[in-house]
Backbone and ligand atoms as CSV (ligand in chain L), in Angstrom:
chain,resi,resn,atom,element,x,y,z
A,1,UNK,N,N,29.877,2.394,65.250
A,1,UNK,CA,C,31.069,1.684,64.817
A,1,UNK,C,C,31.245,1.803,63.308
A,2,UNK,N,N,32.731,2.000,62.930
A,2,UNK,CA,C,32.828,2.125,61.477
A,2,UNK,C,C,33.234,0.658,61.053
A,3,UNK,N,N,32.883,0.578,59.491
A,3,UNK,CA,C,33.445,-1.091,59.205
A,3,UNK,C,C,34.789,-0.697,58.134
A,4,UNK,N,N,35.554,-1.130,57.723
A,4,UNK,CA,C,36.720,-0.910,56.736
A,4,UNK,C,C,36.375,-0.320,55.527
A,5,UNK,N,N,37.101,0.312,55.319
A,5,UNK,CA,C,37.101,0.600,54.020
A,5,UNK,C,C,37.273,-0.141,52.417
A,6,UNK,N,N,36.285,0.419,51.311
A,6,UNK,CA,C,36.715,-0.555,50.413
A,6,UNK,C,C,36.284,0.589,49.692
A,7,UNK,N,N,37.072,-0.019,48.319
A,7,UNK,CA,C,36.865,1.228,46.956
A,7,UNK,C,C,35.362,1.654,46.623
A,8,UNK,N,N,35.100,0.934,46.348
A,8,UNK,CA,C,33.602,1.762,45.650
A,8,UNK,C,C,32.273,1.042,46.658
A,9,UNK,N,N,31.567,2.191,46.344
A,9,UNK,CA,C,30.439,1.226,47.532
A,9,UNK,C,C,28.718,1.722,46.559
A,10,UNK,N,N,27.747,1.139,46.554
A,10,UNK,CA,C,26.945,1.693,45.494
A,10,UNK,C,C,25.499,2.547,46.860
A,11,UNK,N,N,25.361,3.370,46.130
A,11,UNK,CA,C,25.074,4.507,47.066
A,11,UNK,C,C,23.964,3.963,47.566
A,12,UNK,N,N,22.987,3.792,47.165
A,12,UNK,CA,C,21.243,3.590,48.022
A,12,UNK,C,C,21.388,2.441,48.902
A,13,UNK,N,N,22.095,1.474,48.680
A,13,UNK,CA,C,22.430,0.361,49.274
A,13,UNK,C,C,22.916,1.098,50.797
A,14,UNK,N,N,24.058,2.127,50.921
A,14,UNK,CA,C,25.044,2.215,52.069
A,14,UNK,C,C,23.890,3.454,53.054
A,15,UNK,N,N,23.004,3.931,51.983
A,15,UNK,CA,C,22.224,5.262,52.695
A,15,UNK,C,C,21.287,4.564,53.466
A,16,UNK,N,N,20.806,3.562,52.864
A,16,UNK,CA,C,19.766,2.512,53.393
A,16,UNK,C,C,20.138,2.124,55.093
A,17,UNK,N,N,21.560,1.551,55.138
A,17,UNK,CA,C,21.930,0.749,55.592
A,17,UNK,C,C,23.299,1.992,56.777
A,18,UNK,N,N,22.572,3.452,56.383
A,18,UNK,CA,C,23.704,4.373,57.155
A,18,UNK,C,C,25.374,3.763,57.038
A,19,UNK,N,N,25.804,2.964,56.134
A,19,UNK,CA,C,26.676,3.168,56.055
A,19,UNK,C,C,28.017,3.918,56.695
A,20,UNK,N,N,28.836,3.331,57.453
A,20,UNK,CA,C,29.789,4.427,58.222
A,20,UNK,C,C,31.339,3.690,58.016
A,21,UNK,N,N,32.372,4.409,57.532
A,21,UNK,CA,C,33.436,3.400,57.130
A,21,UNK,C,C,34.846,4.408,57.424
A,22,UNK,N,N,36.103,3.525,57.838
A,22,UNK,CA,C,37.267,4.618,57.794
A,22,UNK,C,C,38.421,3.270,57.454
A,23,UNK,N,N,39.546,4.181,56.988
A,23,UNK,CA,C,40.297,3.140,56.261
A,23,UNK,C,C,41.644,4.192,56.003
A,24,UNK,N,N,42.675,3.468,55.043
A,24,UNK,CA,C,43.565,4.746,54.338
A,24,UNK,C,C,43.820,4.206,52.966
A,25,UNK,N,N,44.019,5.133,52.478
A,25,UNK,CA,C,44.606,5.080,51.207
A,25,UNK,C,C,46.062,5.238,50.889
A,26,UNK,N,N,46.901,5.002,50.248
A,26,UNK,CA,C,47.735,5.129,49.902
A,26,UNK,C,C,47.797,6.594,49.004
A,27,UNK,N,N,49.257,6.936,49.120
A,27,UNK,CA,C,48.943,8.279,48.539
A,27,UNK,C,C,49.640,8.236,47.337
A,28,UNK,N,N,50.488,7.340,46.772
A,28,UNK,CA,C,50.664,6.235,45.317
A,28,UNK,C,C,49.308,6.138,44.693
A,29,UNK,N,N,48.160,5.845,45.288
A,29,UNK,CA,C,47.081,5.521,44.305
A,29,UNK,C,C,46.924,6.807,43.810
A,30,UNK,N,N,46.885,7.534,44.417
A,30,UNK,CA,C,46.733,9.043,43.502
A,30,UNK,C,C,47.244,9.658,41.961
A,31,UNK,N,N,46.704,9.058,41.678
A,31,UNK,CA,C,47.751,9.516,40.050
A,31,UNK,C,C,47.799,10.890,39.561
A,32,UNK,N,N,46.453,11.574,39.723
A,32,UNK,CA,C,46.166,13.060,39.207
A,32,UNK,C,C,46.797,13.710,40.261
A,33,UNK,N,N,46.806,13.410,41.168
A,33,UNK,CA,C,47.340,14.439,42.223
A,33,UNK,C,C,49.006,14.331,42.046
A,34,UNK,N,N,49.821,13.385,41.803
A,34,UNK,CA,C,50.802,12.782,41.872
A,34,UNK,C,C,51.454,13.872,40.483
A,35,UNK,N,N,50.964,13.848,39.644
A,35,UNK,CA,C,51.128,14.757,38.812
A,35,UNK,C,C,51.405,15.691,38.775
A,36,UNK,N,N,49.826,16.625,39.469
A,36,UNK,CA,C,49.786,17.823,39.248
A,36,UNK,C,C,50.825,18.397,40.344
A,37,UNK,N,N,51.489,17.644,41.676
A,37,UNK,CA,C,52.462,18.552,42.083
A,37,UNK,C,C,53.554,17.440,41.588
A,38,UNK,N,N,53.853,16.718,40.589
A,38,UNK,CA,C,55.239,16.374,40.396
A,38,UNK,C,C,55.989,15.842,41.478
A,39,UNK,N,N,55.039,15.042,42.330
A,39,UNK,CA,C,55.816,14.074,43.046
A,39,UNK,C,C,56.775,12.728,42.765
A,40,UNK,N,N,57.767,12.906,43.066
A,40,UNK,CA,C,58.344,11.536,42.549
A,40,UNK,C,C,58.049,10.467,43.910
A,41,UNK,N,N,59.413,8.973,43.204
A,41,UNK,CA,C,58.648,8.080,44.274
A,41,UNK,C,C,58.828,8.653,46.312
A,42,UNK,N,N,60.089,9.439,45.794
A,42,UNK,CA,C,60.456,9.850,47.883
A,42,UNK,C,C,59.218,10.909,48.210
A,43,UNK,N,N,58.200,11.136,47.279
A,43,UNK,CA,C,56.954,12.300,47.799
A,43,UNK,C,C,56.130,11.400,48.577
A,44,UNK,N,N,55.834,10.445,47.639
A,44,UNK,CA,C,54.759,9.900,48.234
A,44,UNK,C,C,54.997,8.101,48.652
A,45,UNK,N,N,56.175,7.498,48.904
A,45,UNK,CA,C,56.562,6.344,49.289
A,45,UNK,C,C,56.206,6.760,50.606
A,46,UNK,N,N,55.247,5.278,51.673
A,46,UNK,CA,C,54.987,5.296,52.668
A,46,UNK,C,C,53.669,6.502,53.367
A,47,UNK,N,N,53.487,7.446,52.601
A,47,UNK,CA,C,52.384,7.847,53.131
A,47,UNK,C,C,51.230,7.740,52.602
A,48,UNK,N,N,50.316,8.356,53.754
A,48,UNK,CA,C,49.064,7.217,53.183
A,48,UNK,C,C,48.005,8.542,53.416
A,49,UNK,N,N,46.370,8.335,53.298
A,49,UNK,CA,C,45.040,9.358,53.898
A,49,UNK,C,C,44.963,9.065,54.504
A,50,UNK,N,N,44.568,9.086,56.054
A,50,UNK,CA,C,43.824,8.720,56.969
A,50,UNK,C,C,42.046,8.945,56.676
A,51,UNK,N,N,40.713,7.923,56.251
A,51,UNK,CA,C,39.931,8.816,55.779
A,51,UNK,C,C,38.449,8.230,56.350
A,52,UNK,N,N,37.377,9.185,56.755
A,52,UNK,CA,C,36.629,8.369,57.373
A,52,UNK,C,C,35.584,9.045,57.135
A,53,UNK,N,N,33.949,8.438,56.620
A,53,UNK,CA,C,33.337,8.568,55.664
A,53,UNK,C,C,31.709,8.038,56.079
A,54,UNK,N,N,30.716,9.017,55.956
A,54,UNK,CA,C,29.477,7.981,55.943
A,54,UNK,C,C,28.300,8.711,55.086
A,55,UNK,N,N,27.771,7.481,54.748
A,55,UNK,CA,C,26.166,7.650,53.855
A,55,UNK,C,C,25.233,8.427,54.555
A,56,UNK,N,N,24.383,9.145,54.020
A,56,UNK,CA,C,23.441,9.873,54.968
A,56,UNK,C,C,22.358,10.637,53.637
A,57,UNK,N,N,21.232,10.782,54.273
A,57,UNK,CA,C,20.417,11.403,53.055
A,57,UNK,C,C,19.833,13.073,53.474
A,58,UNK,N,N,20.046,14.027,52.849
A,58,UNK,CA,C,20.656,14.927,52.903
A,58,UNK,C,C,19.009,15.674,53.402
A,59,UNK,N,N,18.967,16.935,53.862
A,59,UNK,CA,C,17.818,17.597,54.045
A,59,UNK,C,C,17.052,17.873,52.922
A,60,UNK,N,N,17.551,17.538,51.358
A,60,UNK,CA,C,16.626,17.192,50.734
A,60,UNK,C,C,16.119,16.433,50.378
A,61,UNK,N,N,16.432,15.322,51.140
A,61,UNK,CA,C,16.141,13.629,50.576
A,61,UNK,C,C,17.173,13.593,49.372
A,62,UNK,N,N,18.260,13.781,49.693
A,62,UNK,CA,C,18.912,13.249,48.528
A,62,UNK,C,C,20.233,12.613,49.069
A,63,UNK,N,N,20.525,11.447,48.572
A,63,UNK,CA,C,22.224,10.822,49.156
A,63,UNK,C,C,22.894,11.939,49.468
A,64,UNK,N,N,23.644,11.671,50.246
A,64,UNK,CA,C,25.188,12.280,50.327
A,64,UNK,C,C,25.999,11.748,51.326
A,65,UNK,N,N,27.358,12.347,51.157
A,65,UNK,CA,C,28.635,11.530,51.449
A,65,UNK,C,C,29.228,12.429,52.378
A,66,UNK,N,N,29.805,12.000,53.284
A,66,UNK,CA,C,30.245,13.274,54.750
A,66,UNK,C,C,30.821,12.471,55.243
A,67,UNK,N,N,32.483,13.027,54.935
A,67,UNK,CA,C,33.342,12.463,55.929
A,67,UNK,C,C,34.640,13.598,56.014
A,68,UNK,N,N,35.787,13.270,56.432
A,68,UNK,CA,C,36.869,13.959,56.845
A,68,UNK,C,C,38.114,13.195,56.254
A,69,UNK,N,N,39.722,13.807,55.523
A,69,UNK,CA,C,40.477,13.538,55.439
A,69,UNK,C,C,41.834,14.041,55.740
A,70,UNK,N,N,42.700,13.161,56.846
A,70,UNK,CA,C,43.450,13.734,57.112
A,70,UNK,C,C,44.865,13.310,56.908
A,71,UNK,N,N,45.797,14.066,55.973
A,71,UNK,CA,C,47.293,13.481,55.587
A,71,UNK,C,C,48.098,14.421,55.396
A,72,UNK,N,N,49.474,14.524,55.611
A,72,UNK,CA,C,50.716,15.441,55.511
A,72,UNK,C,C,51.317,15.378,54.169
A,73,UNK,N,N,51.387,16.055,52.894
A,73,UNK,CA,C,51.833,15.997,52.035
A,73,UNK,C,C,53.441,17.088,51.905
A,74,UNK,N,N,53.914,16.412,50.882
A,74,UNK,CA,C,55.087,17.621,50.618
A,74,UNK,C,C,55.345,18.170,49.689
A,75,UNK,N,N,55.669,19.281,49.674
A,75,UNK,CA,C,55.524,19.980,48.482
A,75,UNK,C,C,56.848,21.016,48.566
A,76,UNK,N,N,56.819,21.405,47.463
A,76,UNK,CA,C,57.894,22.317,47.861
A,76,UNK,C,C,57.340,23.816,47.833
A,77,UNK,N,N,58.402,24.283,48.275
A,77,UNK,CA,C,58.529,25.714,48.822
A,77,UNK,C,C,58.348,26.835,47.614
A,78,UNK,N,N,57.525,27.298,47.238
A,78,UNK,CA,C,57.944,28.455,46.232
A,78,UNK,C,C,58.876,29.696,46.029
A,79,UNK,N,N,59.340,29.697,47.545
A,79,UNK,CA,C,60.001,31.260,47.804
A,79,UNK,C,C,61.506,30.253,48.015
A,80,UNK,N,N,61.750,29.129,48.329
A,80,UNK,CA,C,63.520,28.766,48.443
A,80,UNK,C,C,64.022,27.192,47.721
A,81,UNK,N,N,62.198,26.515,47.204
A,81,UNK,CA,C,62.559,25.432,46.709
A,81,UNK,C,C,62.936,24.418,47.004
A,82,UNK,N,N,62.451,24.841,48.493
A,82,UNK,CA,C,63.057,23.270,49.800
A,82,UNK,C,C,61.613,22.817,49.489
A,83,UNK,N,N,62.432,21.249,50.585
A,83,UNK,CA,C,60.889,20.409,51.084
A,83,UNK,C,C,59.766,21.377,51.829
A,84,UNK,N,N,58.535,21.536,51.972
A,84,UNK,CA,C,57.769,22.197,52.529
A,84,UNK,C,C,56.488,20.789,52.882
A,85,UNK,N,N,56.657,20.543,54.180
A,85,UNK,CA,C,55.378,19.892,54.928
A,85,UNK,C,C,54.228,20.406,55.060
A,86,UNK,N,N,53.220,19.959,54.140
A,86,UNK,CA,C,52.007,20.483,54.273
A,86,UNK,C,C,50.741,19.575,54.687
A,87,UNK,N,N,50.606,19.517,56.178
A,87,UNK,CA,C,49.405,18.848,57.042
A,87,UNK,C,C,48.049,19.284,56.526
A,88,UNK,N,N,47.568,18.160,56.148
A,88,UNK,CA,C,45.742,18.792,55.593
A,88,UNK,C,C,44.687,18.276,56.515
A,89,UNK,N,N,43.418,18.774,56.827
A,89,UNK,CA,C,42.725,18.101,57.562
A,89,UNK,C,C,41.512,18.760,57.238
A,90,UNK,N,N,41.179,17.914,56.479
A,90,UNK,CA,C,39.501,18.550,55.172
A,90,UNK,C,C,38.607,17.757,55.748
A,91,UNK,N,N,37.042,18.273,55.607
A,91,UNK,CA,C,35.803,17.685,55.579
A,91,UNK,C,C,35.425,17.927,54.651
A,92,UNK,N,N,34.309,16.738,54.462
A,92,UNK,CA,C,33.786,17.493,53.279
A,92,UNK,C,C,32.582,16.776,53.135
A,93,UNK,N,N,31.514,17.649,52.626
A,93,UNK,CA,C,29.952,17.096,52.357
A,93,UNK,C,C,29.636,17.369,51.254
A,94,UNK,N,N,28.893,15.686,50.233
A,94,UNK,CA,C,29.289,16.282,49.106
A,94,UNK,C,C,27.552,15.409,48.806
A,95,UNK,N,N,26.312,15.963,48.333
A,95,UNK,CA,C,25.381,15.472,47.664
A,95,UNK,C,C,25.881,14.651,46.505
A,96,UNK,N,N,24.925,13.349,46.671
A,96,UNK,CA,C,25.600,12.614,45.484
A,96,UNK,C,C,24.346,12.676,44.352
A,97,UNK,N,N,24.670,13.085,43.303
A,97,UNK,CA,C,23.572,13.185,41.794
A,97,UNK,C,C,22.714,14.121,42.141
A,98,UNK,N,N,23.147,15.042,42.870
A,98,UNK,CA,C,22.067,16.036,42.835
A,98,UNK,C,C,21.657,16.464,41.696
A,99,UNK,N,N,20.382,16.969,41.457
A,99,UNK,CA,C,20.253,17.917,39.819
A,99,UNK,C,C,20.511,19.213,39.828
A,100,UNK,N,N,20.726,19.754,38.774
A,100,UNK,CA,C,21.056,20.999,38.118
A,100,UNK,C,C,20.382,22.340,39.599
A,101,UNK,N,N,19.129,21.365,39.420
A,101,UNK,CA,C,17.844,22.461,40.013
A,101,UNK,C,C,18.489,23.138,41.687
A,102,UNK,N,N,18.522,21.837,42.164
A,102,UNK,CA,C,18.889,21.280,43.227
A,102,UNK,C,C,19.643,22.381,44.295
A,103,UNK,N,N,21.119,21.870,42.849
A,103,UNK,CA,C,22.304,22.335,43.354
A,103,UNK,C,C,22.350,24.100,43.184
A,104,UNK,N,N,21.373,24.564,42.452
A,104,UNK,CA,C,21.347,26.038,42.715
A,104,UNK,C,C,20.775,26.605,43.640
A,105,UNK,N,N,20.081,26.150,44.799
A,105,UNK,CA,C,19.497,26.530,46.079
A,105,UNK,C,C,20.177,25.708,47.225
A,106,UNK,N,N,21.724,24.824,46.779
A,106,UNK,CA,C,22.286,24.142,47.734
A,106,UNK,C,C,23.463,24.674,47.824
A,107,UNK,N,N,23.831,25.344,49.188
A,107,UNK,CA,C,25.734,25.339,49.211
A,107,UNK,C,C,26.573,24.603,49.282
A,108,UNK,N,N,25.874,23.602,49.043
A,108,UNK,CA,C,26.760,21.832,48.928
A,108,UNK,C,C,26.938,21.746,47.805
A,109,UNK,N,N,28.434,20.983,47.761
A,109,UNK,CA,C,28.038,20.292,46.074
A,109,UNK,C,C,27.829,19.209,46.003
A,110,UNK,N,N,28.328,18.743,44.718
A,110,UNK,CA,C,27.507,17.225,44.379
A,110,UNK,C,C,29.043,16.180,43.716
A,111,UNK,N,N,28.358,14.963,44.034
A,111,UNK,CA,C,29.501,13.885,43.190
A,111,UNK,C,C,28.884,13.275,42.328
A,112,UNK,N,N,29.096,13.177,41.199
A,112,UNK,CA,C,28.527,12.202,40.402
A,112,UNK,C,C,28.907,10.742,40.417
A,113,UNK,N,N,27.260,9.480,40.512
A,113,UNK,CA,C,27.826,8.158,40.746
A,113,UNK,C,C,27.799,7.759,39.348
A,114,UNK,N,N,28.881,6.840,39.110
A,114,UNK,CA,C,28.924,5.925,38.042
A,114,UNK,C,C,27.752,4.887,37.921
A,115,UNK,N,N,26.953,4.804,37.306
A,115,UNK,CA,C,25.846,3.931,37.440
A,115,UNK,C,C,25.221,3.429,39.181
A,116,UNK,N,N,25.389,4.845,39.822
A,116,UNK,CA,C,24.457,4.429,41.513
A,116,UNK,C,C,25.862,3.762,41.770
A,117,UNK,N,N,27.363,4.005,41.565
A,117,UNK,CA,C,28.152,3.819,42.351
A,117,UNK,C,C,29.531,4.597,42.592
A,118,UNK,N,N,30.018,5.069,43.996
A,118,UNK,CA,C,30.878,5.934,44.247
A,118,UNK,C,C,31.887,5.158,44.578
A,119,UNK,N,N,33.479,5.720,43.325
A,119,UNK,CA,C,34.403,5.215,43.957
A,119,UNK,C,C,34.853,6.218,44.837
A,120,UNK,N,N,35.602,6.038,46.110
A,120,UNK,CA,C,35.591,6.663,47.127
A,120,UNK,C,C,37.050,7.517,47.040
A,121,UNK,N,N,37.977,6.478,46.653
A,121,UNK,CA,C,39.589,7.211,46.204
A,121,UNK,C,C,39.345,8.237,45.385
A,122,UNK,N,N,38.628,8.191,44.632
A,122,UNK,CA,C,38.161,9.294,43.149
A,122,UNK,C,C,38.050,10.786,44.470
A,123,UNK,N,N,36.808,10.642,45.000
A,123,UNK,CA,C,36.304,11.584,45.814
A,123,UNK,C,C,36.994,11.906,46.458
A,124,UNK,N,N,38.082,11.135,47.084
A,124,UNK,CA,C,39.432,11.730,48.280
A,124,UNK,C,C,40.358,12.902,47.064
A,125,UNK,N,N,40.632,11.990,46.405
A,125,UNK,CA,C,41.619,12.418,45.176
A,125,UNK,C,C,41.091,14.203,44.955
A,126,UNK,N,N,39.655,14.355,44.413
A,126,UNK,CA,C,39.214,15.535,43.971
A,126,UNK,C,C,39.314,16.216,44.961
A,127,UNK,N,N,39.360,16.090,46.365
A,127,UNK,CA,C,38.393,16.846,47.669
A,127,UNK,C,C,40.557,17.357,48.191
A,128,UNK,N,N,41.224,16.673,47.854
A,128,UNK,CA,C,43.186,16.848,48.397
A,128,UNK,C,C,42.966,17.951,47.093
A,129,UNK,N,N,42.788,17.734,46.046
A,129,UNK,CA,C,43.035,18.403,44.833
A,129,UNK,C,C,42.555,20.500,45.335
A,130,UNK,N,N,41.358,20.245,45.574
A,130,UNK,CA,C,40.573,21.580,45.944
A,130,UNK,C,C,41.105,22.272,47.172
A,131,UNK,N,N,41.861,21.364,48.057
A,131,UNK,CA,C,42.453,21.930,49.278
A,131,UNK,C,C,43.979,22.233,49.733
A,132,UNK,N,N,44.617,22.270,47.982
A,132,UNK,CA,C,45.678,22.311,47.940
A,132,UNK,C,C,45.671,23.691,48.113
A,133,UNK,N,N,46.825,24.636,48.257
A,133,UNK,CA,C,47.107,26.176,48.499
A,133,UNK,C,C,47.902,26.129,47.066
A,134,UNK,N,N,47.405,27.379,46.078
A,134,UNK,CA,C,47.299,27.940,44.901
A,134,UNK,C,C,49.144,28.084,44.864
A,135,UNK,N,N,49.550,28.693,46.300
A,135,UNK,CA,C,50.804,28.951,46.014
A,135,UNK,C,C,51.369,27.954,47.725
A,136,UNK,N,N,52.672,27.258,47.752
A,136,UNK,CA,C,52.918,26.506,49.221
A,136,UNK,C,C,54.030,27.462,49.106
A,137,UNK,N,N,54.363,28.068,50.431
A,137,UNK,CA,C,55.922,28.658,50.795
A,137,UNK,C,C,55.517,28.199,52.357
A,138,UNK,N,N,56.831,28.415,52.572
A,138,UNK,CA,C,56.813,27.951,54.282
A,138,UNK,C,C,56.414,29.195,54.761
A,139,UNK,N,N,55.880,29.127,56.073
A,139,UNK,CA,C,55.469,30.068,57.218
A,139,UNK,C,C,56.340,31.101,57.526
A,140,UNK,N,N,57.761,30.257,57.108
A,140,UNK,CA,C,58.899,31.969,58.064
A,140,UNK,C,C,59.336,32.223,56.278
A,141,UNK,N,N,58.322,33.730,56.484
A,141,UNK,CA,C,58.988,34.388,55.296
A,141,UNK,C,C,60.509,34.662,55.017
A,142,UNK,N,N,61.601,34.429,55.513
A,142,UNK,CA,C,62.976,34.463,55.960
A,142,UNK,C,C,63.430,33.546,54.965
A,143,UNK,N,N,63.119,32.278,54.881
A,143,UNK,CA,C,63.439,30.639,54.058
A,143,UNK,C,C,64.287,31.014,53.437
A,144,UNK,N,N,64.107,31.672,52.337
A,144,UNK,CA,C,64.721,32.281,51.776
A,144,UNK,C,C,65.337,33.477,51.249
A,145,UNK,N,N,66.918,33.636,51.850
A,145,UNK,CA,C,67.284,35.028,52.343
A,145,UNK,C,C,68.005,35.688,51.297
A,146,UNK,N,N,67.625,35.505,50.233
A,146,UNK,CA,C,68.074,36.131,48.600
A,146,UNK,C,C,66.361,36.094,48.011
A,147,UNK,N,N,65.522,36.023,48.511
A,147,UNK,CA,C,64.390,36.064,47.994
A,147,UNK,C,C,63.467,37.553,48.449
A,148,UNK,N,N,63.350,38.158,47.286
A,148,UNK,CA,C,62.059,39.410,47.222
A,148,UNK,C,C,61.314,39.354,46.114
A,149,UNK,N,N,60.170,40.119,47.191
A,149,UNK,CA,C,59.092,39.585,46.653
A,149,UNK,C,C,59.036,40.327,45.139
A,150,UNK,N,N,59.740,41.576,44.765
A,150,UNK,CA,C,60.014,41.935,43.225
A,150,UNK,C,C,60.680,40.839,42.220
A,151,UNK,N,N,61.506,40.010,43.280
A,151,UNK,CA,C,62.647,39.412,42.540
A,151,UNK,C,C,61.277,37.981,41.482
A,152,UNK,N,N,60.777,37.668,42.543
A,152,UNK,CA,C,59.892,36.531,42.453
A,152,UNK,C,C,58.803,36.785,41.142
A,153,UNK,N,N,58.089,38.140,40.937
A,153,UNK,CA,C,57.087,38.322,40.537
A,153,UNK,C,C,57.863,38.438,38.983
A,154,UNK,N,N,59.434,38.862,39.206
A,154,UNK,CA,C,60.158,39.120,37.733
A,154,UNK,C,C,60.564,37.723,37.244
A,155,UNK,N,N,60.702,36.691,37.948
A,155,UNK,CA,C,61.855,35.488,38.011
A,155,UNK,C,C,60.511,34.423,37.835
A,156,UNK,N,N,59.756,33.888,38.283
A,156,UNK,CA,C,59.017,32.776,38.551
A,156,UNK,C,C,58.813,31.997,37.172
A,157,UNK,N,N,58.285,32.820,36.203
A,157,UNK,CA,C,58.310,31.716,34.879
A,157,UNK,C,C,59.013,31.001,34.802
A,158,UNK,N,N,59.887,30.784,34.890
A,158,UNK,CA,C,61.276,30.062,34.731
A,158,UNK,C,C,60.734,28.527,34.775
A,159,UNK,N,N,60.122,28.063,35.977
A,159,UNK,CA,C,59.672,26.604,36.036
A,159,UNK,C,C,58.221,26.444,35.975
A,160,UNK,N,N,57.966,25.916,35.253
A,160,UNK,CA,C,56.206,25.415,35.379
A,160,UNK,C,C,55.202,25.461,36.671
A,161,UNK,N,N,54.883,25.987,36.866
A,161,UNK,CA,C,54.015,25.952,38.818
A,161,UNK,C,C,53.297,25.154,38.149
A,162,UNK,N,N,52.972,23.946,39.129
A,162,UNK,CA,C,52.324,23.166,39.012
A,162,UNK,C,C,50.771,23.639,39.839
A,163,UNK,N,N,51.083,24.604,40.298
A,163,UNK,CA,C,50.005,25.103,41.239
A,163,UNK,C,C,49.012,25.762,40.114
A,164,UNK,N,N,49.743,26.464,39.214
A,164,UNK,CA,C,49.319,27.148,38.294
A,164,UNK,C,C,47.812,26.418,37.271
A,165,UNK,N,N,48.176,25.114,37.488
A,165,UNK,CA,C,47.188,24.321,37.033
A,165,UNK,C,C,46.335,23.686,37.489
A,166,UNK,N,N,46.227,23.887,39.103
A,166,UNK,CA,C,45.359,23.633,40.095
A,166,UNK,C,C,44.417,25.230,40.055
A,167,UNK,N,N,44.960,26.128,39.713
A,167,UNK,CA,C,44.163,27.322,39.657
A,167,UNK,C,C,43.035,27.261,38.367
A,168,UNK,N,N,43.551,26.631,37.324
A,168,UNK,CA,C,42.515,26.393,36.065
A,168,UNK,C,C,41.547,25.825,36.525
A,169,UNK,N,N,41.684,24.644,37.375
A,169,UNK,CA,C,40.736,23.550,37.978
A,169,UNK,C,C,40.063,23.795,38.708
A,170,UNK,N,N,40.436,24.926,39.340
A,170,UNK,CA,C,39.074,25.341,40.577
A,170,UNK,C,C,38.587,26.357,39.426
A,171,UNK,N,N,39.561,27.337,38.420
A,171,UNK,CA,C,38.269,28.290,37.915
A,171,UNK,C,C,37.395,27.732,36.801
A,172,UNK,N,N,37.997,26.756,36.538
A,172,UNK,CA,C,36.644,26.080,35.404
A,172,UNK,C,C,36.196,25.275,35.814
A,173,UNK,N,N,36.000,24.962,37.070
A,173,UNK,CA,C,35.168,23.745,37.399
A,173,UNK,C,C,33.527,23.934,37.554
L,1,ZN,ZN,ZN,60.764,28.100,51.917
């Protein structure tokens, strides 16, 4: 059985105690994300994460956090500039404070706790951030029927891609 969700939970306490929790978030609390695709209030009024989450200590004896998030965001279209619905449905396993050492013989990564405590929105927030698509166009290449792909590669500066800065974030991370 899972118990509700709440913002931060402090880690040895929930690993101890297997910890297992699901809840949603609002997708308003998101501020960095809210940003980086330039959502106004009709992006993200009314939707929420669906997100569900548990403590566990990892095959190296070390915390970690393993759960799944699932929410429909919108974004727009790059190839016609419409609404574009984009359904996500991420897992994710993330060692918490692993060391340096650690994490170079682990294909997991790691979260860092604030003094032995994880806020959990933070971790949703980063984990939507990494599973965004570099570029969103809809599925029927058609969308847009004045659109080639020369036209695009000559034309695109024009507006800021916000995607463009989700690409910095995965390569310097
Ligand atoms: Zn489109």
């Amino acid at each position: 059985m899972r118990d509700k969700m709440r913002k931060s939970y402090q880690v040895q306490k929930e690993v101890a105690q297997k910890g297992c929790f699901e809840g949603e978030i609002a997708l308003s609390e998101l501020k960095r994300l809210g940003e980086l695709l330039q959502l106004d209030d009709a992006g993200v009024d009314g939707r929420t994460i669906a997100v569900n989450f548990e403590f566990l200590r990892s095959e190296f004896d070390v915390p970690m956090l393993a759960g799944r998030l699932q929410t429909s965001l919108e974004l727009e279209c790059q190839r016609c500039l419409k609404p574009l619905e984009l359904p996500l449905d991420v897992n994710f396993r993330l060692l918490i404070d692993a060391s340096d050492e650690l994490l170079s013989h682990s294909s997991e990564d790691t979260v860092y706790s604030d003094d032995g405590y994880i806020d959990i929105v933070e971790v949703v927030e980063d984990e939507l951030i990494l599973a965004l698509p570099l570029v969103a166009m809809h599925e029927d290449t058609a969308c847009n029927e004045n659109w080639r792909a020369s036209e695009l590669s000559a034309e695109t500066p024009v507006k800021e891609n916000p995607f463009a800065v989700l690409q910095q974030l995965k390569t310097t991370d």
